[in-house]
Each structure stands twice: as C-alpha cells, then as structure tokens.
LOKE-909830 format. One record per atom (N, C-alpha, C): x, y, z; residue number from 1; atom name; residue in three letters. Coordinates in pm, whole numbers, plus 50000, padded with zeros to 5 digits. Layout:
LOKE-909830
((X,Y,Z),NUM,"CA","ALA")
...
This chain:
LOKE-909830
((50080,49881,50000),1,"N","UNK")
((50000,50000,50000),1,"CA","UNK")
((50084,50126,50000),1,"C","UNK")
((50213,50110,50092),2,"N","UNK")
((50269,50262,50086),2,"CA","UNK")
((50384,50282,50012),2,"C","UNK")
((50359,50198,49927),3,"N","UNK")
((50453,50243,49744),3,"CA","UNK")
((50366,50301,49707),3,"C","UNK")
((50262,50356,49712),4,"N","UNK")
((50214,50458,49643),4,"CA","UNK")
((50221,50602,49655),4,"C","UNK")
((50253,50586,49801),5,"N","UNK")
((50310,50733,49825),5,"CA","UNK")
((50393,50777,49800),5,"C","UNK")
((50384,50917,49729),6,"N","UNK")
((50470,50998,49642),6,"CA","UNK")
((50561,51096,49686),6,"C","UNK")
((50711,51110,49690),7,"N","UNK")
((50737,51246,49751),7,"CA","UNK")
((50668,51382,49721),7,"C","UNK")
((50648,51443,49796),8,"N","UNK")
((50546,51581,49813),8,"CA","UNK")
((50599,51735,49806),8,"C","UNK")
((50748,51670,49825),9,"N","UNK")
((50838,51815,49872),9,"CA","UNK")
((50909,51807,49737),9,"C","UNK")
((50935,51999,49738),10,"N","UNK")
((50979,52033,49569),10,"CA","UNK")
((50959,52039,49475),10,"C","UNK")
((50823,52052,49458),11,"N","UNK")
((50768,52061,49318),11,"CA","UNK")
((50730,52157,49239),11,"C","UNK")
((50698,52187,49164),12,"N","UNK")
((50612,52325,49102),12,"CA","UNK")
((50557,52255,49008),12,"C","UNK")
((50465,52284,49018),13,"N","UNK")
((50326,52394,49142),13,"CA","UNK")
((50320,52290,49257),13,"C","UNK")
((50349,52311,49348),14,"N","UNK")
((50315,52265,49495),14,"CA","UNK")
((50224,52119,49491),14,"C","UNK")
((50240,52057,49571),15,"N","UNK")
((50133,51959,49606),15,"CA","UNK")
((49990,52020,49591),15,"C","UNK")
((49923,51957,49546),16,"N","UNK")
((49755,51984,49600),16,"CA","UNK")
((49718,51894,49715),16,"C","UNK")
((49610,52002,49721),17,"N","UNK")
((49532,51900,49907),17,"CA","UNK")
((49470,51782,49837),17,"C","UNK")
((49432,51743,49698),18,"N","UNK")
((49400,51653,49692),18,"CA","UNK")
((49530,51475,49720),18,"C","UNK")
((49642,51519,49645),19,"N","UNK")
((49786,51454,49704),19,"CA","UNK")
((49807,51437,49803),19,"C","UNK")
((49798,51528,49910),20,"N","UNK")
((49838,51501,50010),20,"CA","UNK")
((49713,51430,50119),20,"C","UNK")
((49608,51455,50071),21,"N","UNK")
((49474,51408,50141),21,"CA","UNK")
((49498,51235,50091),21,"C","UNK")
((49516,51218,49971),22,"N","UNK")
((49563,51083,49914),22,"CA","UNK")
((49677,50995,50006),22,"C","UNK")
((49790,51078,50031),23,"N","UNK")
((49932,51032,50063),23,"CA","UNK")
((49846,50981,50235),23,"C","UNK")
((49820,51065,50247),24,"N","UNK")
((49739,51027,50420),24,"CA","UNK")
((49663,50945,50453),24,"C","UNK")
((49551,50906,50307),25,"N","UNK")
((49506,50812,50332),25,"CA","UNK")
((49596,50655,50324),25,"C","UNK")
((49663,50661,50255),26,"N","UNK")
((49753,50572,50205),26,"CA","UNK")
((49784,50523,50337),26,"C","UNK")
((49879,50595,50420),27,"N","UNK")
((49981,50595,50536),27,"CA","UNK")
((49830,50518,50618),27,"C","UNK")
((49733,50585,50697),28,"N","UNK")
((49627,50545,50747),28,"CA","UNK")
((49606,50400,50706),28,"C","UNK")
((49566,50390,50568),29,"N","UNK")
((49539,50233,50547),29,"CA","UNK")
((49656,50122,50593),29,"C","UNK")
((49747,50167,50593),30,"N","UNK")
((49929,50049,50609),30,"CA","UNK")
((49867,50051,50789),30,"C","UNK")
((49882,50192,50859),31,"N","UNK")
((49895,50132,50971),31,"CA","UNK")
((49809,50094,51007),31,"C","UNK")
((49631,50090,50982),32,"N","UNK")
((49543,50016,51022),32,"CA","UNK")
((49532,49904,50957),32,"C","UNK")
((49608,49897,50902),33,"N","UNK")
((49604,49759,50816),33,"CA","UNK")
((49426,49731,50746),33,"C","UNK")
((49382,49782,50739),34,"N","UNK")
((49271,49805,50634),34,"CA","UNK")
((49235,49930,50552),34,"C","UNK")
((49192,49844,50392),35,"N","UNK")
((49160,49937,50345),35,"CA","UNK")
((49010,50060,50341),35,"C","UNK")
((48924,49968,50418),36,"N","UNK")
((48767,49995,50451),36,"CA","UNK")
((48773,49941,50592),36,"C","UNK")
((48773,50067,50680),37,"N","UNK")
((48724,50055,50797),37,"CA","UNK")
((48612,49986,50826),37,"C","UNK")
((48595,49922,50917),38,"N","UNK")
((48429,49866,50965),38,"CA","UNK")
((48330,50033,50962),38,"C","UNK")
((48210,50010,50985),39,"N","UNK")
((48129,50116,51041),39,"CA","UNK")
((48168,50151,51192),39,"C","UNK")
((48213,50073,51276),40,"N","UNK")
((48280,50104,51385),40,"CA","UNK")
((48411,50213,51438),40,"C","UNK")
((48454,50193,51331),41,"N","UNK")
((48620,50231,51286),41,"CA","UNK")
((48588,50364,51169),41,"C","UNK")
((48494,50360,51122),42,"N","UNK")
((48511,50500,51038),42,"CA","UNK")
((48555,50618,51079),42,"C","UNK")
((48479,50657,51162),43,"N","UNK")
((48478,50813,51228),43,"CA","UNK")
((48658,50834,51266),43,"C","UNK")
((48709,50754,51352),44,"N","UNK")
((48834,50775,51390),44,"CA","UNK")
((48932,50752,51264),44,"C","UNK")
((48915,50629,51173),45,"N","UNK")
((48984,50652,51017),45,"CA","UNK")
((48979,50761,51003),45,"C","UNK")
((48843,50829,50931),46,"N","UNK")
((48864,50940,50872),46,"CA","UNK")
((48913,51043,50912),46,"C","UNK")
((48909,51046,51039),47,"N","UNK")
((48922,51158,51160),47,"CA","UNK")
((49140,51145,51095),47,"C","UNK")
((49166,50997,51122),48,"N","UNK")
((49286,51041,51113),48,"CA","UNK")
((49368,51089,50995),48,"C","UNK")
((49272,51076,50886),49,"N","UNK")
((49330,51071,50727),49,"CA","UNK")
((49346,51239,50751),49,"C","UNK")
((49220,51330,50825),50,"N","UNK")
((49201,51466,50782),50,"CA","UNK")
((49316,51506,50875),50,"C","UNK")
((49395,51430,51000),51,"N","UNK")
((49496,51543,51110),51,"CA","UNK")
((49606,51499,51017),51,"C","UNK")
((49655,51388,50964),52,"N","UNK")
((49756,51362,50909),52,"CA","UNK")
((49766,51434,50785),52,"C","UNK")
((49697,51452,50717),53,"N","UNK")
((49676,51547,50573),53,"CA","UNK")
((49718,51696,50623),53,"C","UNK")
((49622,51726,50732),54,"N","UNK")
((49696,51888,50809),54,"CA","UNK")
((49781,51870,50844),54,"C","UNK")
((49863,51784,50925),55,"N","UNK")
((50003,51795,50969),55,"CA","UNK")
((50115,51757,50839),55,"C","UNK")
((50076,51693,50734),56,"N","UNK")
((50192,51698,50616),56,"CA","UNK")
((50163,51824,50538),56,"C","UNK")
((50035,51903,50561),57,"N","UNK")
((50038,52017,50478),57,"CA","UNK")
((50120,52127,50528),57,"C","UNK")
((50092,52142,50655),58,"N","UNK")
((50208,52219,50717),58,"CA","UNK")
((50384,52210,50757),58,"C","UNK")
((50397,52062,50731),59,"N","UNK")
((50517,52036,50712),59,"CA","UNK")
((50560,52076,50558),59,"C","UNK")
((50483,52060,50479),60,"N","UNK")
((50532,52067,50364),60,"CA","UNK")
((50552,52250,50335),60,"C","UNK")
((50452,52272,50388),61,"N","UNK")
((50511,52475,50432),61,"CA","UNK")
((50612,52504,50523),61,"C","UNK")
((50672,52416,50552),62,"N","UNK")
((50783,52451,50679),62,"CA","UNK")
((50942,52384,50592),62,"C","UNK")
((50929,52313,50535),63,"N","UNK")
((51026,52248,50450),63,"CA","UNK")
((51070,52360,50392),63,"C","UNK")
((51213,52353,50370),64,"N","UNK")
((51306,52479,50270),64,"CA","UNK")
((51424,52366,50210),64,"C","UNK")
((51440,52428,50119),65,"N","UNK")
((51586,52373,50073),65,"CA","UNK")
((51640,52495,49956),65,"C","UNK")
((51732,52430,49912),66,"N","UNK")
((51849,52514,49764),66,"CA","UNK")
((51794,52457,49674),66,"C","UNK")
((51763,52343,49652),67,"N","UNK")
((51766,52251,49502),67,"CA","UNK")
((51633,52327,49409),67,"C","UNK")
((51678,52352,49338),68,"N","UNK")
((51534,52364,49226),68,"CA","UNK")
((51442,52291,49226),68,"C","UNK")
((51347,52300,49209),69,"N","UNK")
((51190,52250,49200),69,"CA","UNK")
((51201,52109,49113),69,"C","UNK")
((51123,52028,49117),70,"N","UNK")
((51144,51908,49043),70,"CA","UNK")
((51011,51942,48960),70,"C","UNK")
((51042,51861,48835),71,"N","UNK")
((50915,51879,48702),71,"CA","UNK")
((50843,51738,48770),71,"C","UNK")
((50697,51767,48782),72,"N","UNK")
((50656,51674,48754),72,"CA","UNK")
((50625,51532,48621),72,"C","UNK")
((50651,51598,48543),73,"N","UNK")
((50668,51511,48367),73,"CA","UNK")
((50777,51453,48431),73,"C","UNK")
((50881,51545,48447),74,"N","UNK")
((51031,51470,48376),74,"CA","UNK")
((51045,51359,48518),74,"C","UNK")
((50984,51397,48629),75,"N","UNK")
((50957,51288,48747),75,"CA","UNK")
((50919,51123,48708),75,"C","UNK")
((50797,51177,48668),76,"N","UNK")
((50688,50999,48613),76,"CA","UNK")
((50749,50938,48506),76,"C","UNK")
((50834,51031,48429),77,"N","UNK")
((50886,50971,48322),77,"CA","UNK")
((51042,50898,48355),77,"C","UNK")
((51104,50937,48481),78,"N","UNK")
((51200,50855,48527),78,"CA","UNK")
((51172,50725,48599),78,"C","UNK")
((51050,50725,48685),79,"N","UNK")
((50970,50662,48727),79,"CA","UNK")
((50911,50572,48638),79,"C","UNK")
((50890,50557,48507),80,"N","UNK")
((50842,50515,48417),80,"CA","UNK")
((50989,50390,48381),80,"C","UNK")
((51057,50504,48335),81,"N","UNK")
((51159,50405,48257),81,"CA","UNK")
((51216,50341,48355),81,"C","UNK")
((51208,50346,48526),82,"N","UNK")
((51285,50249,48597),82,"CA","UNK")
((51191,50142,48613),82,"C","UNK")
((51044,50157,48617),83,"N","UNK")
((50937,50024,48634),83,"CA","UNK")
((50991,49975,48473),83,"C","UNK")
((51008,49982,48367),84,"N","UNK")
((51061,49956,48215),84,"CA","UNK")
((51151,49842,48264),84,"C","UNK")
((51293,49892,48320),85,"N","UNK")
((51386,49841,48347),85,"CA","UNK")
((51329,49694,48460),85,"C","UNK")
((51308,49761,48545),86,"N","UNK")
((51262,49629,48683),86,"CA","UNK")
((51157,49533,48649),86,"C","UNK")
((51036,49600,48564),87,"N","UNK")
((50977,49477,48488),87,"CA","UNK")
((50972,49425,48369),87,"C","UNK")
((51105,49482,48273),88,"N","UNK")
((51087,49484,48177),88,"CA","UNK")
((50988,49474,48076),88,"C","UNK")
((50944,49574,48074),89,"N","UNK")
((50797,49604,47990),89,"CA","UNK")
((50859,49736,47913),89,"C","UNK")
C-alpha cells in the first residue's frame, strides 16, 4: 500500500490538498492495516486521514531547501523508465 506514496516536497506547482489528502490516506490504510474501515472504525479513520493530511500540509510549508523545484513530467517519466527496466515492459 505505501509504494504509492509519492514524495510531496519540491515541486512546482506545489502539492495539491488533493495529494496530500491521498498520501494520508495511504499511510492510514498500512497502519490500520485496512483498506475499509468497519462502520465502527470510520469516524476515527477518517478523523485520522484529515489530522495527518493537516500535519503533512504544514510540514510541507515549513520544508526549505536550495535545490530547484522538480518537474513533475520529467519525474513519472524517470519513474516510468525504471518500472521499464525492473519489469521489463
């Protein structure tokens, strides 16, 4: 589940809250180890997808560095040709 999460920091144009609302749910599902809460378990799931989404949004406003911004294209497309390589496809 949490190979799907994407680095968040350095990009242009910025993460959207939809990414990072994603990346949170992601993290949420690994450590509850489900992907669909019971009806029991919802409220506090969701509860935690929305503090973890605020606390990486504000980390991700607190983050600085030197390096230039990363392209998203030229990203997926390295990402691309290394799944190429590892599964050869």
């Amino acid at each position: 589940m949490c190979r799907n999460i994407r680095q968040l920091h350095n990009f242009e144009p910025a993460a959207t809250n939809a990414e990072i609302e994603a990346a949170a749910l992601q993290y949420v599902r690994k450590v509850s180890g489900s992907n669909k809460p019971s009806k029991a378990n919802e409220q506090a799931f969701n509860e935690a997808v929305h503090e973890i989404a605020h606390i990486t949004a504000h980390l991700l406003d607190s983050l600085v560095t030197t390096a230039p911004p990363k392209n998203r294209d030229d990203e997926a497309a390295k990402a691309k040709a290394r799944a190429a390589v590892r599964y050869g496809t």
